[in-house]
C-alpha positions in Angstrom: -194.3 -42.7 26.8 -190.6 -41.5 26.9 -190.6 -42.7 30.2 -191.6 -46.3 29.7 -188.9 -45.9 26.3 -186.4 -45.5 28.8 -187.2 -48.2 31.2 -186.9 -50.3 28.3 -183.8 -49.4 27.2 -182.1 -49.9 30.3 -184.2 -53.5 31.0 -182.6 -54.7 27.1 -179.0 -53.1 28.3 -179.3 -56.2 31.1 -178.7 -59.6 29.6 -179.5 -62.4 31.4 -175.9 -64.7 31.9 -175.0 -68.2 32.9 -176.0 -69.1 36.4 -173.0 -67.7 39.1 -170.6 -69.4 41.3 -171.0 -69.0 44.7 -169.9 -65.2 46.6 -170.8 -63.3 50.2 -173.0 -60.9 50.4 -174.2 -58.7 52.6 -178.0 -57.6 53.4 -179.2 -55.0 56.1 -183.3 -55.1 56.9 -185.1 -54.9 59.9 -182.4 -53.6 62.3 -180.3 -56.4 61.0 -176.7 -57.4 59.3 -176.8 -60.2 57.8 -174.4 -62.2 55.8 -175.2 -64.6 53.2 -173.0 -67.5 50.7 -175.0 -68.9 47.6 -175.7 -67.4 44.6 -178.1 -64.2 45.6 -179.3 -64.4 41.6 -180.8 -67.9 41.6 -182.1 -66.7 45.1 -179.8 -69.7 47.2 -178.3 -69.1 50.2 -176.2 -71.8 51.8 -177.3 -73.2 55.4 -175.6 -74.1 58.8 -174.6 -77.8 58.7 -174.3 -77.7 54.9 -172.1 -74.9 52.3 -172.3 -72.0 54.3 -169.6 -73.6 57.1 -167.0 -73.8 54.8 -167.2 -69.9 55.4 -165.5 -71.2 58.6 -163.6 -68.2 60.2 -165.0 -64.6 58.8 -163.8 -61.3 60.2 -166.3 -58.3 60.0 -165.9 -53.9 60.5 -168.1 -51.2 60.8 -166.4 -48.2 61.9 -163.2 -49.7 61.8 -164.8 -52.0 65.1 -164.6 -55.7 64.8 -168.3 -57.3 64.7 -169.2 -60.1 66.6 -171.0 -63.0 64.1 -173.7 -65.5 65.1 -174.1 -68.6 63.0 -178.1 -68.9 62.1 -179.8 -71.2 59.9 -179.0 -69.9 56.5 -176.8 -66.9 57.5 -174.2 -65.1 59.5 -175.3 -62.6 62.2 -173.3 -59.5 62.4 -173.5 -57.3 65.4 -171.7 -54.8 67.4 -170.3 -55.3 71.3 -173.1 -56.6 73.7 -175.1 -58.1 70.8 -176.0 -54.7 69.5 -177.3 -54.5 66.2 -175.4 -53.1 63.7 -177.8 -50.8 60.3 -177.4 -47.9 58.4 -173.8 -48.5 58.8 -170.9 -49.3 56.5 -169.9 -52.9 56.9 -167.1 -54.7 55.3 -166.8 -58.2 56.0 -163.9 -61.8 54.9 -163.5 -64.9 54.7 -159.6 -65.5 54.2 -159.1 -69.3 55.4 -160.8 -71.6 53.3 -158.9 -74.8 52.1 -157.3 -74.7 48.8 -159.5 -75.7 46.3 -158.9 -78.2 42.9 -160.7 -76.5 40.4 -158.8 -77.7 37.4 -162.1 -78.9 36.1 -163.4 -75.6 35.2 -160.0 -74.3 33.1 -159.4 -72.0 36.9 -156.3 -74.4 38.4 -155.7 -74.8 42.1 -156.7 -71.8 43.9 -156.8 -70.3 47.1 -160.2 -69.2 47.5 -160.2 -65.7 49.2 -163.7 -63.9 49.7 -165.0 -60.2 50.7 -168.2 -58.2 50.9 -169.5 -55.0 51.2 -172.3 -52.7 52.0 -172.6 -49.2 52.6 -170.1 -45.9 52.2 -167.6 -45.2 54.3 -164.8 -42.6 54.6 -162.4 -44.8 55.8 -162.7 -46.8 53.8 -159.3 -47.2 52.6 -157.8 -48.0 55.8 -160.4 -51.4 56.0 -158.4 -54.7 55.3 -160.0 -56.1 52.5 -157.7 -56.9 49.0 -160.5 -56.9 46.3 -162.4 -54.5 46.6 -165.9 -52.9 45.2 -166.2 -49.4 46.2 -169.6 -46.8 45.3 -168.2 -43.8 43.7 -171.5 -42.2 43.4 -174.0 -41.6 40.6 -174.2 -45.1 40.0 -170.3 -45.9 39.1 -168.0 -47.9 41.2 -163.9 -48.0 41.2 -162.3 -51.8 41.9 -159.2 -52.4 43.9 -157.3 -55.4 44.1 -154.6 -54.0 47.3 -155.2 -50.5 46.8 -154.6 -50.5 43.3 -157.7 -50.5 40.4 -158.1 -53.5 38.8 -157.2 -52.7 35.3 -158.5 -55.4 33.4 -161.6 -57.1 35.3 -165.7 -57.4 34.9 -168.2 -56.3 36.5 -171.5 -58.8 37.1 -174.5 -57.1 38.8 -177.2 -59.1 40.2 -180.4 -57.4 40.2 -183.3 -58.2 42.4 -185.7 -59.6 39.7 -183.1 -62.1 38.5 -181.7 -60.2 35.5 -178.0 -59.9 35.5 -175.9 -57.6 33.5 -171.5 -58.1 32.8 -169.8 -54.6 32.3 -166.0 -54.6 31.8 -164.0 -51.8 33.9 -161.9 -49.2 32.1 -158.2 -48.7 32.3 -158.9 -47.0 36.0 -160.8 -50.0 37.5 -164.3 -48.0 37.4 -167.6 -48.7 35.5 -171.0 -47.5 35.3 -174.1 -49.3 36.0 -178.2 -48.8 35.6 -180.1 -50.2 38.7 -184.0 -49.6 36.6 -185.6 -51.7 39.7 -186.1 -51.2 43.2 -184.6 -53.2 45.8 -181.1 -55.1 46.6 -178.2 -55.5 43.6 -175.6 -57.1 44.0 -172.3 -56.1 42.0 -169.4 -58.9 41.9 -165.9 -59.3 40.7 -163.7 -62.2 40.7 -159.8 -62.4 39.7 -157.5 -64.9 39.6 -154.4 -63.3 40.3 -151.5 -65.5 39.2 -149.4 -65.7 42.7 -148.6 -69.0 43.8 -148.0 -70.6 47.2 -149.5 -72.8 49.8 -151.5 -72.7 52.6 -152.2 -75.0 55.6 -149.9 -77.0 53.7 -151.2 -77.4 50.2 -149.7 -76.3 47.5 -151.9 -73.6 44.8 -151.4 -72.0 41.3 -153.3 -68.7 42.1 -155.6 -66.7 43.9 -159.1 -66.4 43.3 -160.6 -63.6 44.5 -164.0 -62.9 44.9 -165.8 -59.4 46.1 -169.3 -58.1 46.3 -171.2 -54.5 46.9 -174.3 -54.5 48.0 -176.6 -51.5 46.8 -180.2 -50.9 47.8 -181.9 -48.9 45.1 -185.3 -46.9 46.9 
């Protein structure tokens, strides 16, 4: 009975939130690295031909070793030199050149989009090239980076595998702590708008939205 107490405690600690925006994210299953765009809580991922080429020119690491990437039908390939597969492995993975987007619409401005994913622990992790950044810590806490530095003021969304979704704001050093109650794949995301403006490829922007994702596989 204090078992099953628990279990709901932790299941009414999740609330369920307003359908996501669109992030990477990164699965490993069956020998296989795969990297996905959609919106892994409403369960789409974007296909070849449609969404999921505007994540035109992604870079990817394991071991500090640039992966090669296959374009499949609804997601991005990752492997290591003569098409070996890459599992069990700390992967980190970008997607720095998309256009500048208009998103005035939804109170953001004009923003350069700038995307990043993660799976998997790794020691060198500091040394990998990616600007946000979601990082395990252990015992179910993770510390956020934004260039090396924590990301002070920020939220954490977690996606869980049944749907439910949970929003957790980080504390003055960028970390938080989260329940995973369920097995299976969650996926943690942050996204910041960081006021720099610029342009790119010639167009002009306000900001830079950033958007980052973990993946955690709970036994």
């Amino acid at each position: 009975m204090k078992k099953l107490n628990i279990i709901a405690a932790l299941i009414s600690a999740l609330t369920a939130l307003p359908a996501s925006a669109h992030f990477m994210w990164l699965e490993q299953a069956d020998g296989q690295t795969k990297l996905y765009f959609g919106e892994y809580d409403n369960g789409l991922r974007e296909k070849t031909g449609g969404r999921l080429d505007t994540i035109a020119a992604p870079e990817a690491l394991a071991n500090l070793t640039k992966l090669e990437i296959q374009r499949k039908e609804n997601y991005l390939l990752l492997e290591a030199a003569k098409h070996q597969p890459v599992v069990n492995q700390a992967v980190v993975a970008h997607e720095l050149t998309m256009k500048v987007k208009d998103l005035r619409k939804n109170n953001i401005g004009i923003v350069k989009p700038m995307y990043y994913a993660r799976i998997g622990d790794d020691k060198n992790a500091a040394a990998l090239p990616v600007g946000l950044d979601i990082q395990s810590i252990g015992d179910h806490k993770v510390r956020v980076s934004l260039d090396g530095r924590p990301l002070l003021k920020g939220k954490l969304h977690i996606y869980a595998p049944n749907q439910w979704s949970q929003e957790l704001d980080l504390n003055e050093s960028g970390e938080v702590s989260f329940v995973s109650p369920w097995k299976g794949l969650y996926v943690l995301e942050v996204v910041h708008v960081q006021p720099t403006a610029g342009s790119y490829q010639g167009d002009a922007y306000e900001a830079i939205r950033h958007v980052s994702t973990l993946s955690i596989v709970q036994p």
